[in-house]
C-alpha positions in Angstrom: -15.2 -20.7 10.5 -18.7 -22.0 11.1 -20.5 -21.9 8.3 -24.1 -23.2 9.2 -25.6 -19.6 10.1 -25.3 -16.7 8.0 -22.4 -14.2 9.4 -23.2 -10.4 8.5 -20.1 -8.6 9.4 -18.3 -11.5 7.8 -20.0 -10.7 4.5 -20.4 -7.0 4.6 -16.6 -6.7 5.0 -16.1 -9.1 2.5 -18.0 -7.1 -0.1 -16.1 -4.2 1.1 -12.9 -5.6 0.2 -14.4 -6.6 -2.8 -15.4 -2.7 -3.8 -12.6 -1.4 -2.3 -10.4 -3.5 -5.0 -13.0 -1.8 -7.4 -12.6 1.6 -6.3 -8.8 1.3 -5.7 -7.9 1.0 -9.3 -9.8 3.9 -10.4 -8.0 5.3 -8.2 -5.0 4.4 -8.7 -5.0 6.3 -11.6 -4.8 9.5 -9.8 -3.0 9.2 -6.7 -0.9 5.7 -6.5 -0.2 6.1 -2.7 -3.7 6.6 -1.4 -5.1 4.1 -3.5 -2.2 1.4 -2.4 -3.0 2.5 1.6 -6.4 2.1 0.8 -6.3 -1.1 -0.4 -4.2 -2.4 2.6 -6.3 -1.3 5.0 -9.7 -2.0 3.2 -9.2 -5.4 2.6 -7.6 -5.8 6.2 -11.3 -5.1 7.6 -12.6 -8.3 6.2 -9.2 -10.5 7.2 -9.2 -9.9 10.3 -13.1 -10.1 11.1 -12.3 -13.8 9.0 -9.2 -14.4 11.8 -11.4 -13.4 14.8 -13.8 -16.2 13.6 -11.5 -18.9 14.7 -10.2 -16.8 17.8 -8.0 -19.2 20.4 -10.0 -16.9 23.2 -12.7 -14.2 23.7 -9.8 -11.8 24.4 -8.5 -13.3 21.3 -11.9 -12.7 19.6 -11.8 -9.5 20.9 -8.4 -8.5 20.3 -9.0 -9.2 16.1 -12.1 -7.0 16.2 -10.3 -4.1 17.6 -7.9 -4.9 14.7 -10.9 -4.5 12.4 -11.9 -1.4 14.1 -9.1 0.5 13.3 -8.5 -0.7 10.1 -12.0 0.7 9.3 -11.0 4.1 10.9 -7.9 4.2 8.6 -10.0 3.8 5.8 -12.4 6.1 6.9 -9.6 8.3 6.8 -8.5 7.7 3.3 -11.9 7.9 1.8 -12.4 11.2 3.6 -9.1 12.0 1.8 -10.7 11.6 -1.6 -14.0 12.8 -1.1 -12.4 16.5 0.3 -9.8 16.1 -2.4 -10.3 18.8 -5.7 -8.7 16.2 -8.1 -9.6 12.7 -6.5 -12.6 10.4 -7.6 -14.6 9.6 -4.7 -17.2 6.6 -3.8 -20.3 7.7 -1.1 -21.4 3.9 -1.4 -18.1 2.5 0.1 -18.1 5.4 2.9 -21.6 4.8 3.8 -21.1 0.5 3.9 -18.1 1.4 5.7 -20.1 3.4 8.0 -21.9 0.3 8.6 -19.4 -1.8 9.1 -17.5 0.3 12.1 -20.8 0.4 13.9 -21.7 -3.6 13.6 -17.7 -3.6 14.9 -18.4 -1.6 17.5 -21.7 -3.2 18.6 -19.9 -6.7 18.5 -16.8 -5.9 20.5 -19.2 -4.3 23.3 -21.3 -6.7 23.7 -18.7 -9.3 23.7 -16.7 -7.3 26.5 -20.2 -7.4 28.6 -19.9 -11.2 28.9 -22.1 -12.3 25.8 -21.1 -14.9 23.9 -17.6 -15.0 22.7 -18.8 -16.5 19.1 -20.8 -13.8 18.3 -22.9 -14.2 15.4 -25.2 -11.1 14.0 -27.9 -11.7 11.1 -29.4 -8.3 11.5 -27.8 -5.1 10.9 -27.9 -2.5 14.2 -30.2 0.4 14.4 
């Protein structure tokens, strides 16, 4: 991984994995299962964003992004869980950083499909 230019989505996700270690075992407290799915797919975000930094291709590149994607959806999913949940603790910080994540995912993976470059590299955070 190149490490001579500050990588947003890699750290963003990485801090998210971080929180969602955090959050999962207060969680875990209350509801085992979603705090273990949680975890998975929380900590996924940032592994595969880390894997599609030394991508064999741009569909390669590409292909570990998507993988990202949806493992930001699924955690989307979980933390919506909690937060509709009577009896769950819930964290708005992690939903809103995830938030931020998915669209940084989303803006990288489109351009990247339009032909930019394949290394994509983002030290500002999208509108």
């Amino acid at each position: 991984m190149r490490t001579d230019r500050k990588n947003i989505i890699v750290e963003l996700s990485t801090d998210f994995a971080l929180d969602v270690i955090k959050f999962t075992r207060e969680l875990s407290k209350s509801e085992r299962h979603i705090s273990n799915q949680l975890f998975r797919s929380g900590t996924s975000i940032g592994a595969n964003v880390r894997e599609a930094q030394n991508a064999e291709s741009k569909a390669d590149f590409i292909h570990k992004l998507k993988i990202a994607a949806k493992e930001a959806d699924e955690s989307a999913y979980w933390l919506e869980l909690c937060r509709r949940s009577e009896f769950l603790p819930t964290n708005d910080d992690l939903e809103k950083n995830l938030e931020t994540i998915s669209k940084i995912l989303s803006k990288i993976i489109s351009s990247s499909k339009k032909g930019k470059s394949s290394n994509y590299q983002i030290d500002t955070l999208p509108n």
